[in-house]
C-alpha positions as CSV (number, residue, x, y, z in Angstrom):
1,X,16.9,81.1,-23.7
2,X,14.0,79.0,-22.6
3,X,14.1,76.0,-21.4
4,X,11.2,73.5,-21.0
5,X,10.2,72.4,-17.8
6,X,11.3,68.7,-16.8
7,X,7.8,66.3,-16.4
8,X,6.6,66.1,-13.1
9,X,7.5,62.8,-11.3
10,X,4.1,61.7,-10.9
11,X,3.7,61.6,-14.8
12,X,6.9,59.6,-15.4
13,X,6.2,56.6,-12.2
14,X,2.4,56.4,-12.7
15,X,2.8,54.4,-15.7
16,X,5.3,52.3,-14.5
17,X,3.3,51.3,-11.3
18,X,0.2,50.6,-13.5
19,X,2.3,48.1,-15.6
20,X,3.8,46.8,-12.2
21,X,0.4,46.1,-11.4
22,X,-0.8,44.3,-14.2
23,X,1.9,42.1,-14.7
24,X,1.8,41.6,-11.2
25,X,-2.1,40.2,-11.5
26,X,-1.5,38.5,-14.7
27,X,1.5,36.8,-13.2
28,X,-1.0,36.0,-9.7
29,X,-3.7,34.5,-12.4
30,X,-1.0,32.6,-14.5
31,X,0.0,30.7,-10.8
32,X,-3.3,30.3,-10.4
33,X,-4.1,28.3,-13.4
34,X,-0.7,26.6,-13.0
35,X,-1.9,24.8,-9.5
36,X,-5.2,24.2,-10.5
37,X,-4.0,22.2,-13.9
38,X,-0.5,20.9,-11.9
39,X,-3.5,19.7,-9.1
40,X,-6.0,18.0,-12.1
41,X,-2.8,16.1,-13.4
42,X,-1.2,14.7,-10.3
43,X,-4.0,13.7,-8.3
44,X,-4.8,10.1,-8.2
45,X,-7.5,8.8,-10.9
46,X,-10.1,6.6,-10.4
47,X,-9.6,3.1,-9.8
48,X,-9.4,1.2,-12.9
49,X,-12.5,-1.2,-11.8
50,X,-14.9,1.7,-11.7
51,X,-17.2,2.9,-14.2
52,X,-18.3,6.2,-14.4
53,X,-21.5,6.0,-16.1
54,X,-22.7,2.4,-15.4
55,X,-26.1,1.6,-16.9
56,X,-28.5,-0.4,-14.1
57,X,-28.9,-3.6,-15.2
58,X,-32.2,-5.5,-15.6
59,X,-34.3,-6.4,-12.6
60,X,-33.2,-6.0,-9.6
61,X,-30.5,-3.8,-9.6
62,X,-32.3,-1.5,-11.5
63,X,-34.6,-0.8,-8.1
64,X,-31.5,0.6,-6.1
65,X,-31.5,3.7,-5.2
66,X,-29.1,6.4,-7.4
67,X,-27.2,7.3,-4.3
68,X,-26.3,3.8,-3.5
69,X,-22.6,2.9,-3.5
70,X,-21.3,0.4,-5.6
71,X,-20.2,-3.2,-4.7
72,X,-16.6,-3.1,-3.7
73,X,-15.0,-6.4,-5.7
74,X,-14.2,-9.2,-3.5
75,X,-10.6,-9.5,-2.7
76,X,-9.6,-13.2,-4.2
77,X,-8.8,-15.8,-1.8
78,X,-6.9,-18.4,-2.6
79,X,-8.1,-22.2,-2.8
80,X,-8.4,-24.5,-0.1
81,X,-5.7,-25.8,1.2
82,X,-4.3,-28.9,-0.4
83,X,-2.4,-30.2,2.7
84,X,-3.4,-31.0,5.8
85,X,-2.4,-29.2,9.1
86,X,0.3,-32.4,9.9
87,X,1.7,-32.7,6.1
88,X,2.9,-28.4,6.7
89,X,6.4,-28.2,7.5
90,X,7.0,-24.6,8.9
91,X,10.5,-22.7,9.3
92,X,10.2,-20.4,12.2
93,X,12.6,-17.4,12.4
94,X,13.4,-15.1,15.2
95,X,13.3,-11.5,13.4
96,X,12.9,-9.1,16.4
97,X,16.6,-10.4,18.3
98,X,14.6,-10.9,21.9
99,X,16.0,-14.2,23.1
100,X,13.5,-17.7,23.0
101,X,10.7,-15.9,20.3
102,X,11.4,-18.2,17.7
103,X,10.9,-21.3,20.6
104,X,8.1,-19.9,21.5
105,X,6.2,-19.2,18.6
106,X,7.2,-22.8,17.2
107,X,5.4,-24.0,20.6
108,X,2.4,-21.8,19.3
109,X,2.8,-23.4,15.5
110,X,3.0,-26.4,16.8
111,X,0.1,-26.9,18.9
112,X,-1.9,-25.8,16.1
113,X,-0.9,-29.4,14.3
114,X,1.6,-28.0,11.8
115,X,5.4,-29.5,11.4
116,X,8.4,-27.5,13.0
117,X,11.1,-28.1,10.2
118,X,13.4,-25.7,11.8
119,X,13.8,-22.9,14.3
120,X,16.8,-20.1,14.2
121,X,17.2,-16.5,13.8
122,X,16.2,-14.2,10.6
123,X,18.8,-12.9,8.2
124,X,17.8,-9.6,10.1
125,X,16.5,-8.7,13.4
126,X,14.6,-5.8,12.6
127,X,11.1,-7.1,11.9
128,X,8.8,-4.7,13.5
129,X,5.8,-7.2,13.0
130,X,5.4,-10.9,12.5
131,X,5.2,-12.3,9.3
132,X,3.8,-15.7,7.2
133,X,5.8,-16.5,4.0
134,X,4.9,-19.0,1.7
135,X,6.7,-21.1,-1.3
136,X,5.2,-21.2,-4.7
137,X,1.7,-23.2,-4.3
138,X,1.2,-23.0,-1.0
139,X,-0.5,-19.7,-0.8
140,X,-3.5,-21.1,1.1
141,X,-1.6,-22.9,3.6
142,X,0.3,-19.8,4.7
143,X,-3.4,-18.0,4.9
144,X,-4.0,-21.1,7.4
145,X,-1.5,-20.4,8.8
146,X,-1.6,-17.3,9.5
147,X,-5.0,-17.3,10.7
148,X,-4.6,-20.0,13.3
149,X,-1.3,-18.0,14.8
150,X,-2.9,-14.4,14.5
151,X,-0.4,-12.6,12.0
152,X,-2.1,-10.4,9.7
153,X,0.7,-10.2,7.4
154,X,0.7,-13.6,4.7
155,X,2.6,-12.8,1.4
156,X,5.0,-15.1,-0.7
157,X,9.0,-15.3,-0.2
158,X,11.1,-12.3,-0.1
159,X,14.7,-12.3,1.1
160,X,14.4,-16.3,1.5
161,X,15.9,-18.7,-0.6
162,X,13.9,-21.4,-1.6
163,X,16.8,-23.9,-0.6
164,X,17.6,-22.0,2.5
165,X,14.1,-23.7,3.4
166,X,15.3,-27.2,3.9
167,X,11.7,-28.6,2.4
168,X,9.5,-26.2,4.5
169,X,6.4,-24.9,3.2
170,X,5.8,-21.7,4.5
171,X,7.9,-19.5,6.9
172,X,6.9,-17.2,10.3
173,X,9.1,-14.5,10.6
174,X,8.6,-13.6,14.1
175,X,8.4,-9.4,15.0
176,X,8.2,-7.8,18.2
């Protein structure tokens, strides 16, 4: 009785290794398109303040150059101070735990004309840089402030009680 011949094993895996190889570069493109469109969705859109397609506007402005960058909005600065330098009362804390840098910066402070209502150590000693914190509506004092001592970091109270201030206006949180 005859019997056919099995297939060669070429015939049977050369399919198989061509269909490896498509799915193989379907599943590459798929990953592909998955990054780009993962990439277009997470990154960071324009600010909110820019136009896209601003029209020039009459006169002047028109006469800029295209390539020009536009105006970057001023940063609002609060108003003048309301109080004078000798009517600021000013809590000074020792954040950074090295002994006398609360003293000292109250010296500082205080040569500048401001009122020492207080001096004693932070809630914490881990302030890695000095800091100016204000009460409600006295935002430009604290900018004052901060300007006349050098400390670049001014924002309003956090971690402060307003009663923990005993009738200060602002507060310098002093760093290392």
């Amino acid at each position: 009785m005859d019997h056919p011949l099995p297939p060669p094993v070429d015939a049977i895996v050369r399919p198989w290794r061509t269909a490896a190889f498509v799915a193989a570069a379907i599943a590459t493109v798929e990953l592909l398109l998955l990054v780009v469109v993962g990439g277009a969705l997470l990154a960071k859109p324009d600010a909110p303040g820019r136009a896209h397609a601003a029209k020039p506007k009459s006169g002047a402005a028109s006469e800029a150059p295209s390539n020009a960058k536009p105006a970057k909005p001023k940063a609002q600065t609060p108003a003048a101070p309301a109080l004078a330098r000798t009517r600021v009362e000013v809590l000074v804390l020792n954040g950074n735990g090295v002994q006398g840098a609360a003293a000292a910066a109250a010296a500082k402070v205080e040569r500048r004309g401001y009122r020492i209502g207080e001096v004693t150590n932070a809630p914490r000693m881990d302030y890695v840089r000095s800091v100016v914190m204000y009460r409600t509506g006295f935002a430009a004092e604290a900018q004052r402030l901060a300007r006349d001592i050098g400390v670049g970091i001014v924002g309003p109270l956090d971690g402060i009680r307003p009663g923990r201030l005993h009738g200060a206006h602002a507060v310098v949180v002093v760093g290392s």
